[in-house]
N, C-alpha and C positions, 0 to 999 in steps of 0.2 A: 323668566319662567324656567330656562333649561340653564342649568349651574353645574361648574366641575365642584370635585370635592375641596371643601374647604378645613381649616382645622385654628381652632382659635387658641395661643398660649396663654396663658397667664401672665409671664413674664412682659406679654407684650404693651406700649405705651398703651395710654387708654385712647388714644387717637385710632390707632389701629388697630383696638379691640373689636372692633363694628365694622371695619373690613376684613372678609375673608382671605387668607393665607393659602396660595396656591402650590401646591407643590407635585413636583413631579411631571408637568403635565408639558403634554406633547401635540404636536399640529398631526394629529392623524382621523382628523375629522371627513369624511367622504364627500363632503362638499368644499371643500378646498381643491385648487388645482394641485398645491405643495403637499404630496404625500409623504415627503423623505423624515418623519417624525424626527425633525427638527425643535427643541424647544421653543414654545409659543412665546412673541413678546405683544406687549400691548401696548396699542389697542389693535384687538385685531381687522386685519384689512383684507378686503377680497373684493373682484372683481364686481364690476355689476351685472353680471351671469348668475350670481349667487341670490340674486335678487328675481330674476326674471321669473314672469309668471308660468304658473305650472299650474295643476289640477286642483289645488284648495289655494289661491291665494300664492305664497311665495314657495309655497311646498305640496309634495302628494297627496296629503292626507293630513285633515284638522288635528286639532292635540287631541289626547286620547280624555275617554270622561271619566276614568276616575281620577281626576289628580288627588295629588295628597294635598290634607289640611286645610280644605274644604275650598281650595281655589275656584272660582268661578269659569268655568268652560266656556261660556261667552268672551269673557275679558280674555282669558288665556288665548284664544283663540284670535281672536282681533290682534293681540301683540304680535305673537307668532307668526302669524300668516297673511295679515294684513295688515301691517304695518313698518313702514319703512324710518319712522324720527320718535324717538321717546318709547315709554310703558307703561305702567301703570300707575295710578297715580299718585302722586309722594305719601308714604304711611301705608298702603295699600297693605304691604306683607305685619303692620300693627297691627291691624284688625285679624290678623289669624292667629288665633290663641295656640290652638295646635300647633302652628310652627314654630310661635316662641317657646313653647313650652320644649317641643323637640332640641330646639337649639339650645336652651337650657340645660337641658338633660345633657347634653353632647357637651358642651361645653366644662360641666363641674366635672361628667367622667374622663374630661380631657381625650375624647374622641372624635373621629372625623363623621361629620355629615355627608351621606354621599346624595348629591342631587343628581335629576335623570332629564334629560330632555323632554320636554311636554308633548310634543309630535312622536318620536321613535321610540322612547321609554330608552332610549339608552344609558349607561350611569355617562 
C-alpha cells in the first residue's frame, strides 16, 4: 500500500517492465533504528520492534481514508496495521482502473509515479 517512487523505461526487458525501478532511495525512514541515510538494499530487514504493537495495530494511527484509486480502507488497513505475512490478494491493484490508468499515463510520459504511505501520507 505505501510505495517509494518508481519509474518505468522503455528500454527496459519486458520482464522488468512490471517491476518498479528504484532510484535514489535511502534508509531514512523514522522507524528504522539505521538513520545514517545509507542506501536501502533489499529486502529490507528490521528488528521485531518495528513490529510491536502500538495504538492501531502495528502503528499509531489506521491509514488515512482517502486513499487514492479507490483502494479500500478496510483491506488497506488490515495490511498495514494488522498484519504481519502477505497483502492483498494477487490482482488486487487489477481491479483499480484508476491506478492503471495513472500508471499508464506515467509511464507513455515516461514520468515518475510518486507513491505515499497509507498510514502518514508521506511520499
Amino acid at each position: 500500500m505505501g510505495h517509494k517512487q518508481s519509474k518505468l523505461n522503455s528500454n527496459q526487458s519486458s520482464e522488468k517492465k512490471n517491476q518498479p525501478k528504484v532510484e535514489n532511495e535511502t534508509n531514512n525512514n523514522e522507524n528504522h533504528n539505521d538513520t545514517t541515510n545509507k542506501p536501502i538494499s533489499y529486502p529490507v530487514v528490521g528488528t521485531e520492534s518495528i513490529m510491536k504493537k502500538k495504538k492501531h495495530g502495528t502503528s499509531e494511527t489506521p491509514v488515512q481514508k482517502n486513499l487514492r484509486w479507490g483502494c479500500d480502507f478496510k483491506t488497506a488497513d488490515r495490511i498495514c496495521n494488522y498484519n504481519r505475512h502477505y497483502a492483498e490478494h494477487s490482482g488486487y491493484f487489477q481491479k483499480k482502473k484508476l491506478f492503471l490508468k495513472d500508471a499508464e499515463k506515467c509511464k507513455k510520459a515516461n514520468k515518475t509515479m510518486l507513491f505515499y504511505d497509507s498510514n502518514t501520507g508521506k511520499p
